[in-house]
TORNUKE-405803 format. One record per residue (C-alpha): residue number from 1; residue in one letter; x, y, z. Coordinates in nm, 2 decimals, always signed. Example, Ala and Ser with C-alpha at 12.3 -4.5 7.8 and 13.67 -1.06 7.14 Angstrom:
// TORNUKE-405803
num->1; residuo->A; X->+1.23; Y->-0.45; Z->+0.78
num->2; residuo->S; X->+1.37; Y->-0.11; Z->+0.71
// end
This chain:
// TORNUKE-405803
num->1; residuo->X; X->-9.77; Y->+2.58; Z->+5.03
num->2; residuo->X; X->-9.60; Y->+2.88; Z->+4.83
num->3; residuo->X; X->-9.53; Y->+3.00; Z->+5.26
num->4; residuo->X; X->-9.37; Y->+2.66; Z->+5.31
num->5; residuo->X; X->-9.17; Y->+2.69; Z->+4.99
num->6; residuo->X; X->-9.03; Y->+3.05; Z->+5.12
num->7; residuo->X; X->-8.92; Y->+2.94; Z->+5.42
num->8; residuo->X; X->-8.76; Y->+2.64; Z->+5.30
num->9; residuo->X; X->-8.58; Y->+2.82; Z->+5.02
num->10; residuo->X; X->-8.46; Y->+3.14; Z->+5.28
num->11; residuo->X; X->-8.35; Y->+2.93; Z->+5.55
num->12; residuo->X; X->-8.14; Y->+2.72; Z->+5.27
num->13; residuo->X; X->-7.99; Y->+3.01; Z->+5.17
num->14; residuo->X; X->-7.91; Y->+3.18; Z->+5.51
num->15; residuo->X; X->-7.80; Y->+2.90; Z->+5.69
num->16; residuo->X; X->-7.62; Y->+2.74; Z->+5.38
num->17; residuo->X; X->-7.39; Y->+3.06; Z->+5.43
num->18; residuo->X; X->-7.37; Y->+3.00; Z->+5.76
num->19; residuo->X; X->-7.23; Y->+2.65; Z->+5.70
num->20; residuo->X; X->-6.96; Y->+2.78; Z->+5.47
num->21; residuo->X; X->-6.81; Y->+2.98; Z->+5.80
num->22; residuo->X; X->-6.91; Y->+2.62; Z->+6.03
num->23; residuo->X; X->-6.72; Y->+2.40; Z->+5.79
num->24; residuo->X; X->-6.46; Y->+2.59; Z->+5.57
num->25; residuo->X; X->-6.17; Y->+2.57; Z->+5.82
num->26; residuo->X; X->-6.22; Y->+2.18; Z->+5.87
num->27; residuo->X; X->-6.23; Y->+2.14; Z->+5.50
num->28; residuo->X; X->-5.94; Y->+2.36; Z->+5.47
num->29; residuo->X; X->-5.70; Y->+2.12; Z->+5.72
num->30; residuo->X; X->-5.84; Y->+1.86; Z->+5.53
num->31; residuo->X; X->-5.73; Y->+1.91; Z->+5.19
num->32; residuo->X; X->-5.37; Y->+2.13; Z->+5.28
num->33; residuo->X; X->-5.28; Y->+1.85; Z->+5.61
num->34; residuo->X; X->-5.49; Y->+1.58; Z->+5.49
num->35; residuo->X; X->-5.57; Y->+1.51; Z->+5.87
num->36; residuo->X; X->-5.94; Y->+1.47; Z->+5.97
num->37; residuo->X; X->-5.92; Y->+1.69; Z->+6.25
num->38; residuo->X; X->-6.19; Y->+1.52; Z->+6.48
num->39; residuo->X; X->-6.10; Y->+1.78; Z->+6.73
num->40; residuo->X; X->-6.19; Y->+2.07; Z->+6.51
num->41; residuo->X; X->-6.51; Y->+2.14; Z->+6.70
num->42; residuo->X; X->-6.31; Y->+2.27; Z->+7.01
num->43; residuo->X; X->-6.24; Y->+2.59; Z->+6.85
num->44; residuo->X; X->-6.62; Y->+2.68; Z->+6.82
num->45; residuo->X; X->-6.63; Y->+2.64; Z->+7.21
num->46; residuo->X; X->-6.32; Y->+2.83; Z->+7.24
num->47; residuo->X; X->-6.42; Y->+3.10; Z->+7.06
num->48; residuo->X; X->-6.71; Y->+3.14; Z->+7.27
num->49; residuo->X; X->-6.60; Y->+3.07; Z->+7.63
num->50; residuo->X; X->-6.26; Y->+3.25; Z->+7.56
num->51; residuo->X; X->-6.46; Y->+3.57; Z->+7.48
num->52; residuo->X; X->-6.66; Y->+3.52; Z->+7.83
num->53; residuo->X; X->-6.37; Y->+3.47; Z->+8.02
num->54; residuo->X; X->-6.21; Y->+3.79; Z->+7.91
num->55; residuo->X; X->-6.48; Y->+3.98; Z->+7.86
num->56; residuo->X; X->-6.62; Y->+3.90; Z->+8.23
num->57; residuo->X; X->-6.32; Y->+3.77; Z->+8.46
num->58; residuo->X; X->-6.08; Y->+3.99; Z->+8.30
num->59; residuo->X; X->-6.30; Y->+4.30; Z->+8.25
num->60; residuo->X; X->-6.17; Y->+4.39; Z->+7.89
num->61; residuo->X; X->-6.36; Y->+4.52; Z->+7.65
num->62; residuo->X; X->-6.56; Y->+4.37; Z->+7.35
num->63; residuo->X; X->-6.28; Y->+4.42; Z->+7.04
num->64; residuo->X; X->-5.97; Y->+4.34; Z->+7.27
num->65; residuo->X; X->-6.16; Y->+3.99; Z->+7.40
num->66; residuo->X; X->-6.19; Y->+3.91; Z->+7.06
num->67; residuo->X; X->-5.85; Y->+3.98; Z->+6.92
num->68; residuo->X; X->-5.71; Y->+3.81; Z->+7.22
num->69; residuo->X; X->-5.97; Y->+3.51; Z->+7.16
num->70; residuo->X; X->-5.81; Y->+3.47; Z->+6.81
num->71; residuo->X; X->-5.46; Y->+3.49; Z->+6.96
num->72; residuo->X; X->-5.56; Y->+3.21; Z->+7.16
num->73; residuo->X; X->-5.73; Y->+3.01; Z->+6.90
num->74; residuo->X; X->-5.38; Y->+3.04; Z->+6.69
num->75; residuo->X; X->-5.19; Y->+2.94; Z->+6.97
num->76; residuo->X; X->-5.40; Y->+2.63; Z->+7.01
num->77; residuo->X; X->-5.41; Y->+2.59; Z->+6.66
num->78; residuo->X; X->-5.02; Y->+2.58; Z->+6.61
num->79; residuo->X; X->-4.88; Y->+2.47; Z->+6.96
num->80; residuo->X; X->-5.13; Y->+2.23; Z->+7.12
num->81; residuo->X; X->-5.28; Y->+2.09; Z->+6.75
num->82; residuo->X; X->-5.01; Y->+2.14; Z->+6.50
num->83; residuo->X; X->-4.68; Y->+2.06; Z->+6.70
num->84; residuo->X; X->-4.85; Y->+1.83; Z->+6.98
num->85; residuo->X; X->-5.06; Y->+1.63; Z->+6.74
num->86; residuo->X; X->-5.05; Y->+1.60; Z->+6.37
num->87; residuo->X; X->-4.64; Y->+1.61; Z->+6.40
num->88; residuo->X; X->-4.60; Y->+1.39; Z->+6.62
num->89; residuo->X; X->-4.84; Y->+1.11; Z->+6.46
num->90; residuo->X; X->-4.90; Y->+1.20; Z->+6.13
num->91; residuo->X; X->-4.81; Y->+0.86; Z->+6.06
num->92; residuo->X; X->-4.98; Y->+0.71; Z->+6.28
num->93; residuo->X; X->-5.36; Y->+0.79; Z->+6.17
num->94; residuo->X; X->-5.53; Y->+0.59; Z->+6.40
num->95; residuo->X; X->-5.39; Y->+0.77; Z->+6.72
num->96; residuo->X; X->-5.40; Y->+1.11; Z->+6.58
num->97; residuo->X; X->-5.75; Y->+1.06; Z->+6.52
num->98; residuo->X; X->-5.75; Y->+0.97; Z->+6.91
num->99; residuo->X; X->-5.54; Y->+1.19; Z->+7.05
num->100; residuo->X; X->-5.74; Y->+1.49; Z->+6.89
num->101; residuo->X; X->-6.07; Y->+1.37; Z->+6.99
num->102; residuo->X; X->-5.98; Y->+1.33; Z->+7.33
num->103; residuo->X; X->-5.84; Y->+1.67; Z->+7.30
num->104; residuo->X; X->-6.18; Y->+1.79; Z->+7.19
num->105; residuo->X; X->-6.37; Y->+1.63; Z->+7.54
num->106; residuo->X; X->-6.05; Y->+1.72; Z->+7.77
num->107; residuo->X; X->-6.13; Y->+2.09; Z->+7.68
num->108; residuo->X; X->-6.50; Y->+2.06; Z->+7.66
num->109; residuo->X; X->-6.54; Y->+1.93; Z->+8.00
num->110; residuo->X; X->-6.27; Y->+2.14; Z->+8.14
num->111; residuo->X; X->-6.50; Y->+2.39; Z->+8.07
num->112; residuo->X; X->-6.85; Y->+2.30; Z->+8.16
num->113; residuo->X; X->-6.59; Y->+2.21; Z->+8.51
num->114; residuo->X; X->-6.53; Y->+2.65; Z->+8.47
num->115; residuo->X; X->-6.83; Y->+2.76; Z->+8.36
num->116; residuo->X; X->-7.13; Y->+2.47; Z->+8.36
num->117; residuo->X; X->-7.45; Y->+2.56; Z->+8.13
num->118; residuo->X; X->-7.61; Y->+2.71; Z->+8.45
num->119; residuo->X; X->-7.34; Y->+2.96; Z->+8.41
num->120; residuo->X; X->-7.59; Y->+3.16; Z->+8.17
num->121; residuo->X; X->-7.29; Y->+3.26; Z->+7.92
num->122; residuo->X; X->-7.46; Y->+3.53; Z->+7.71
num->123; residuo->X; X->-7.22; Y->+3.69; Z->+7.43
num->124; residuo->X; X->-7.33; Y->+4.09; Z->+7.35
num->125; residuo->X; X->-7.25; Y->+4.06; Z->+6.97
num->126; residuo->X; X->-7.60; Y->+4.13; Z->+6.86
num->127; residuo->X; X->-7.48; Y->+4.37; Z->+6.63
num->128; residuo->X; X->-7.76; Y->+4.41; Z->+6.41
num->129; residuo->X; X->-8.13; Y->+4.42; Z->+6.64
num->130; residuo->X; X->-8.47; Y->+4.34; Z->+6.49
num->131; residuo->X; X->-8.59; Y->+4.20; Z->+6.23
num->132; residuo->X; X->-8.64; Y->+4.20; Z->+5.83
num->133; residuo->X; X->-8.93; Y->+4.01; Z->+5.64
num->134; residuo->X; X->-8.79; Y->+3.82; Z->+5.35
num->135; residuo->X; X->-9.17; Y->+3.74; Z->+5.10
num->136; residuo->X; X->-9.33; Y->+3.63; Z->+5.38
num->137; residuo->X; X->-9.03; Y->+3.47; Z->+5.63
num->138; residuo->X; X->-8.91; Y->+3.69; Z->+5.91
num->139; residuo->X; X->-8.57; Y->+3.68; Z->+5.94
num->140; residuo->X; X->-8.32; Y->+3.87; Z->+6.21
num->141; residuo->X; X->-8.10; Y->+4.14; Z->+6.08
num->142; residuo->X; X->-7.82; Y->+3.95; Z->+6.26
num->143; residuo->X; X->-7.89; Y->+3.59; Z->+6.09
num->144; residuo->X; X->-7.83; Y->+3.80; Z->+5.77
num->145; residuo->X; X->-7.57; Y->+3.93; Z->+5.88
num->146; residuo->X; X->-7.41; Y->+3.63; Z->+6.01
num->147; residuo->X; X->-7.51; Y->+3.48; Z->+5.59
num->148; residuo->X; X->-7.36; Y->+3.78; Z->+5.44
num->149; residuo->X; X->-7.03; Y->+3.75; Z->+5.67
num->150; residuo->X; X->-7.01; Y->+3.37; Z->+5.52
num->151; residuo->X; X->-6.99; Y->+3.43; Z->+5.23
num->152; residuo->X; X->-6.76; Y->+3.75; Z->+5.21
num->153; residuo->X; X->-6.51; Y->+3.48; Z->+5.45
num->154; residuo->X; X->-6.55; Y->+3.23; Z->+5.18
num->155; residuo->X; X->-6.53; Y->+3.46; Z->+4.89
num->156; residuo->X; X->-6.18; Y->+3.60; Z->+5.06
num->157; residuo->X; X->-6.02; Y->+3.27; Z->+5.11
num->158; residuo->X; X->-6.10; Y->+3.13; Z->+4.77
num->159; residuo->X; X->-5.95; Y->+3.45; Z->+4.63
num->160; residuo->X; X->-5.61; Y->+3.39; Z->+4.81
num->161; residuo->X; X->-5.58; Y->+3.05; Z->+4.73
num->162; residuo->X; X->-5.67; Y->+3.16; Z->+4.32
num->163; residuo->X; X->-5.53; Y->+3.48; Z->+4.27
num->164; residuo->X; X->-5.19; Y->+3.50; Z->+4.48
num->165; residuo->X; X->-4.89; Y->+3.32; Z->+4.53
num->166; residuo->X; X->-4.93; Y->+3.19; Z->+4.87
num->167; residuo->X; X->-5.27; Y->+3.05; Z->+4.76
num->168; residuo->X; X->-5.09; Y->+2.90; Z->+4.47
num->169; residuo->X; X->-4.81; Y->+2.73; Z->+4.68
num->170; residuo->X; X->-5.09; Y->+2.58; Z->+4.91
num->171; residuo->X; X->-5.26; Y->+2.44; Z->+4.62
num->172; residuo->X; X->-4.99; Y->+2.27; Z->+4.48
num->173; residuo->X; X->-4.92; Y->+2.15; Z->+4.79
num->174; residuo->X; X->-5.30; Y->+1.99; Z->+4.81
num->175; residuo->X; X->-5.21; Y->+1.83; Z->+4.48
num->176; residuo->X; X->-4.85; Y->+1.67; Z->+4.51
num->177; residuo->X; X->-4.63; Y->+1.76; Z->+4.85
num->178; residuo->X; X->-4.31; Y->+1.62; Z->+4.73
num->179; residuo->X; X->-4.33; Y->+1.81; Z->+4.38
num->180; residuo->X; X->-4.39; Y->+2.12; Z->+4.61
num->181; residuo->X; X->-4.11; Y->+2.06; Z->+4.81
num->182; residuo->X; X->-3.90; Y->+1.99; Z->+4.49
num->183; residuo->X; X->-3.96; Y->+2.32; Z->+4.32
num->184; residuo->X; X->-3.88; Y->+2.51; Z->+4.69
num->185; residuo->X; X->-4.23; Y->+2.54; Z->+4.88
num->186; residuo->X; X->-4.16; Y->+2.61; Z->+5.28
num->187; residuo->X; X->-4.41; Y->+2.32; Z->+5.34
num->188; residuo->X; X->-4.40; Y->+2.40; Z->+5.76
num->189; residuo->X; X->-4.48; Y->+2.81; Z->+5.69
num->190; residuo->X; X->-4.77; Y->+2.66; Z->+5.47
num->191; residuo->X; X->-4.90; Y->+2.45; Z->+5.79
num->192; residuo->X; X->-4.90; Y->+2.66; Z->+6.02
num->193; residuo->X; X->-5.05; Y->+2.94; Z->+5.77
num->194; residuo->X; X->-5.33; Y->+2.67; Z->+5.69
num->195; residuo->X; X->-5.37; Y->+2.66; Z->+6.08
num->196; residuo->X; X->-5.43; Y->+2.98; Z->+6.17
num->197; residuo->X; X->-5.67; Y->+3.03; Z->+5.85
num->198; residuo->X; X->-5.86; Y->+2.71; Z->+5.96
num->199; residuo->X; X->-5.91; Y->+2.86; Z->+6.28
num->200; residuo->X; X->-6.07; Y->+3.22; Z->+6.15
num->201; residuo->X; X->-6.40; Y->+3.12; Z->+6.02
num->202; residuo->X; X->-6.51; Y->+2.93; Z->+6.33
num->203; residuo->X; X->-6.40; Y->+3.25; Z->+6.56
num->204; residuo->X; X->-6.59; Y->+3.45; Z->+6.34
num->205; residuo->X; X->-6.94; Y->+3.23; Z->+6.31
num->206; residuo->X; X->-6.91; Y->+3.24; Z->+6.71
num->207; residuo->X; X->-6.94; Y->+3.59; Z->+6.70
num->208; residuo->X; X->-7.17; Y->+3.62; Z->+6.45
num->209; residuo->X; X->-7.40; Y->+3.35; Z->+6.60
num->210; residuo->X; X->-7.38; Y->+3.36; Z->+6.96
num->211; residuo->X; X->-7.71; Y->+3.64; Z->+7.01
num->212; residuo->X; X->-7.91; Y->+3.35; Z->+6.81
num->213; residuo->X; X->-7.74; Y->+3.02; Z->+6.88
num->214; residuo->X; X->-7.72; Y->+2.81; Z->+7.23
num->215; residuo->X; X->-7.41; Y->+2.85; Z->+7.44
num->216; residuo->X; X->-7.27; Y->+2.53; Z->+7.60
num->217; residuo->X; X->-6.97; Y->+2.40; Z->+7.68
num->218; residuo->X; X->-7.06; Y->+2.07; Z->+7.44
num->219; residuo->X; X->-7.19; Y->+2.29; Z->+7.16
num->220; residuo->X; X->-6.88; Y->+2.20; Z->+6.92
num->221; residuo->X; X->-7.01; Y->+1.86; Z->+6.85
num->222; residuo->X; X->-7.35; Y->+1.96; Z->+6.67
num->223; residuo->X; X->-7.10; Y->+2.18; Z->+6.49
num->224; residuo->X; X->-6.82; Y->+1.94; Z->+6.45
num->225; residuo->X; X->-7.09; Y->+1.73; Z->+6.27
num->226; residuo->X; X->-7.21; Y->+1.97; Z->+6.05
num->227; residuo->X; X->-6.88; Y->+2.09; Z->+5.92
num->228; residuo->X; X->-6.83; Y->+1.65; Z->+5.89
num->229; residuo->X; X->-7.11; Y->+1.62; Z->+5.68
num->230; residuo->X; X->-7.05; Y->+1.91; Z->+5.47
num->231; residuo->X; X->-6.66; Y->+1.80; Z->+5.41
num->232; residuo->X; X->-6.78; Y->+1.47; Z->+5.33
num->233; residuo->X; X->-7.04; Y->+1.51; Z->+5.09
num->234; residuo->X; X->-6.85; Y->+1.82; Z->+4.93
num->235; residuo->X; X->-6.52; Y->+1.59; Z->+4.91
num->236; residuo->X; X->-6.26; Y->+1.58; Z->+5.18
num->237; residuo->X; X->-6.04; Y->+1.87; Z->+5.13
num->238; residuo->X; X->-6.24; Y->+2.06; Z->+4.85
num->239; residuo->X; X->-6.35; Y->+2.39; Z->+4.90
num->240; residuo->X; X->-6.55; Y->+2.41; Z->+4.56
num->241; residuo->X; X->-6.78; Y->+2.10; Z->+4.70
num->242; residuo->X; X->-6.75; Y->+2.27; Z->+5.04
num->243; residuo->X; X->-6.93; Y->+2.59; Z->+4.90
num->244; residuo->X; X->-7.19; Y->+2.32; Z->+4.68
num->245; residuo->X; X->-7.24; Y->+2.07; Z->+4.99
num->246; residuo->X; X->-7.30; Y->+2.36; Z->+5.26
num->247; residuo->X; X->-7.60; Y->+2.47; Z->+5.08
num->248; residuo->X; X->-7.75; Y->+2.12; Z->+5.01
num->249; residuo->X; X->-7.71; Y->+2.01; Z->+5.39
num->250; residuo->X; X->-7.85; Y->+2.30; Z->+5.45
num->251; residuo->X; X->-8.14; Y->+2.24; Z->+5.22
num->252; residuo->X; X->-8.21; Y->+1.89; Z->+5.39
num->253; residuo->X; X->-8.20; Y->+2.06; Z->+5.73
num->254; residuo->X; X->-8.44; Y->+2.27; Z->+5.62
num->255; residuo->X; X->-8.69; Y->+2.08; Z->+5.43
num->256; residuo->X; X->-8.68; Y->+1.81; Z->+5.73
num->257; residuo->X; X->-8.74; Y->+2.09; Z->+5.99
num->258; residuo->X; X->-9.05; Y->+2.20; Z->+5.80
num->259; residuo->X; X->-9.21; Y->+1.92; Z->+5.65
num->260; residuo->X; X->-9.14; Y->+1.65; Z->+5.90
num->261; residuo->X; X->-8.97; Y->+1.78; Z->+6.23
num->262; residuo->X; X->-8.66; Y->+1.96; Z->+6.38
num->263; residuo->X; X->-8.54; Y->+1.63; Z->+6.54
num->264; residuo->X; X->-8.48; Y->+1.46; Z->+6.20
num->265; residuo->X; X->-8.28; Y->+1.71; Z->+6.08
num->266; residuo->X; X->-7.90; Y->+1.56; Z->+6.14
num->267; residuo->X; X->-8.02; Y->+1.19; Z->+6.10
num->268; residuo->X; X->-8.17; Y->+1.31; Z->+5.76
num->269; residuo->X; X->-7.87; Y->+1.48; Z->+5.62
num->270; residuo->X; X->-7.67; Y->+1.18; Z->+5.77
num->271; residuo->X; X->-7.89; Y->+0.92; Z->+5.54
num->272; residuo->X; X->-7.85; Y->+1.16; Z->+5.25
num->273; residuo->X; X->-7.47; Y->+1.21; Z->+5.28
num->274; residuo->X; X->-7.47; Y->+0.83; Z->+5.29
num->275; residuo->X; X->-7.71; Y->+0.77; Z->+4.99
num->276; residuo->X; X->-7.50; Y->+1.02; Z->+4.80
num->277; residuo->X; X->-7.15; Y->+0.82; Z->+4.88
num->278; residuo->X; X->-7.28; Y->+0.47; Z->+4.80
num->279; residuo->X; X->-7.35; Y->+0.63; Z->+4.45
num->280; residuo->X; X->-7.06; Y->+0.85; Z->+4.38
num->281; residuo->X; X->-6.77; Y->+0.75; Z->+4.61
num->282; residuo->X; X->-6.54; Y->+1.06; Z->+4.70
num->283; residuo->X; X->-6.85; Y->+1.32; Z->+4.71
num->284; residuo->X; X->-6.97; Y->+1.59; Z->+4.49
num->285; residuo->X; X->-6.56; Y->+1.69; Z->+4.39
num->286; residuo->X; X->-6.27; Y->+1.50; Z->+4.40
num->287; residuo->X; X->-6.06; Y->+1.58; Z->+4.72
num->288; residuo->X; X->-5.74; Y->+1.55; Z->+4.52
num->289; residuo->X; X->-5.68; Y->+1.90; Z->+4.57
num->290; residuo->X; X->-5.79; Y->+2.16; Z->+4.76
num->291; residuo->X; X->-6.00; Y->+2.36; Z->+4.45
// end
């Protein structure tokens, strides 16, 4: 039992901080756009297949296929999602909500078309080899690693938006857009800035998980629906009830994998984040503002 409790209680915690990096950027378009970016889970795939294609087709090393993979994620980001979507139907909900999804499977099977899961995509960003026992719960170095790089990502953007002025500006903006715009705010340099942040922590969990995590072409929508769940539950747009909601998801993962089975793990944090709406409507913060 006390073994049980450990590995409940480790995985929680590692993979809670994994979650932040999964769902951070989501909540992050969320609460500075206040789009739900159903095509958000693109950039996971991205982030990996992008690496593969330069790394192998193109021959480049590993630190210049992953600055170029971020160049690209930006790009998309900015021109395809930004400029070709969200501006031209931000008033119309219903169709940016389509038009992004369809996004989302356009690139995903343009891909498995490129490189199908028989392509054997292997990523070599095991940075950290082996193995560290935690009480009694073996844990890789690189899991840890990928925890600790959550929460340093988290930590970071949370001090930018509280301690300088950009972060400030962005904040406002979460709160009241036309009061931002009143007192001078450059609402489109905010976008696109909220963009290209949204699109770090994803780039960075694919590197960080790849040597442990399964590489598909359709492995954005597991992750699409974590990073949902967590948004939801912590409050559309919040990071504070991000951070909270990351770590109770990943405590119902958890406690389903190991006291009932893996394959109830999504539909039990589905029935929770339910449970938890019916009772307090808007999640665990408000999603007024962004913090």
């Amino acid at each position: 039992m006390i073994t049980l409790i450990q590995n409940i209680l480790v995985y929680t915690l590692i993979w809670g901080s994994i979650y932040l990096l999964i769902s951070i950027g989501f909540s992050l378009i969320c609460g500075v756009l206040r789009i739900f970016h159903l095509g958000y889970g693109i950039t996971f795939v991205i982030a990996a297949y992008a690496m593969w294609f330069f790394l192998t087709d193109m021959n480049m090393g590993l630190v210049t296929s992953i600055i170029l993979m971020i160049l690209l994620q930006i790009f998309i980001a900015i021109v395809v999602f930004y400029k070709g979507v969200f501006q031209q139907f931000l008033d119309e909900e219903e169709n940016l909500l389509v038009v992004s999804i369809l996004l989302f499977l356009f690139a995903s099977n343009f891909i498995n078309w490129m490189y199908p899961i028989t392509a054997g995509v292997s990523i070599p960003t095991r940075f950290f080899p082996g193995s560290v026992m935690i009480g009694a719960v073996t844990i890789s170095k690189q899991m840890i690693a990928a925890a600790v790089t959550g929460i340093i990502v988290t930590f970071l953007l949370v001090l930018m938006f509280l301690k300088t002025r950009t972060g400030l500006i962005i904040r406002a903006m979460s709160q009241d857009l036309n009061a931002a715009r009143l007192m001078g705010a450059n609402v489109d340099n905010m976008y696109y800035l909220a963009m290209i942040l949204s699109v770090i922590p994803p780039a960075i969990c694919v590197i960080m998980i790849a040597p442990f995590w399964s590489i598909d072409p359709h492995m954005g929508m597991p992750l699409l629906i974590t990073a949902l769940l967590i948004a939801i539950l912590g409050g559309l747009g919040n990071l504070k009830g991000n951070i909270i909601a990351a770590y109770l998801i990943a405590l119902i993962h958890f406690s389903t994998n190991f006291l009932l089975a893996p394959r109830f793990m999504t539909f039990a944090a589905l029935v929770a984040t339910l449970i938890f709406l019916i009772a307090k409507r808007g999640g665990i913060m408000a999603g007024e503002t962004i913090w």
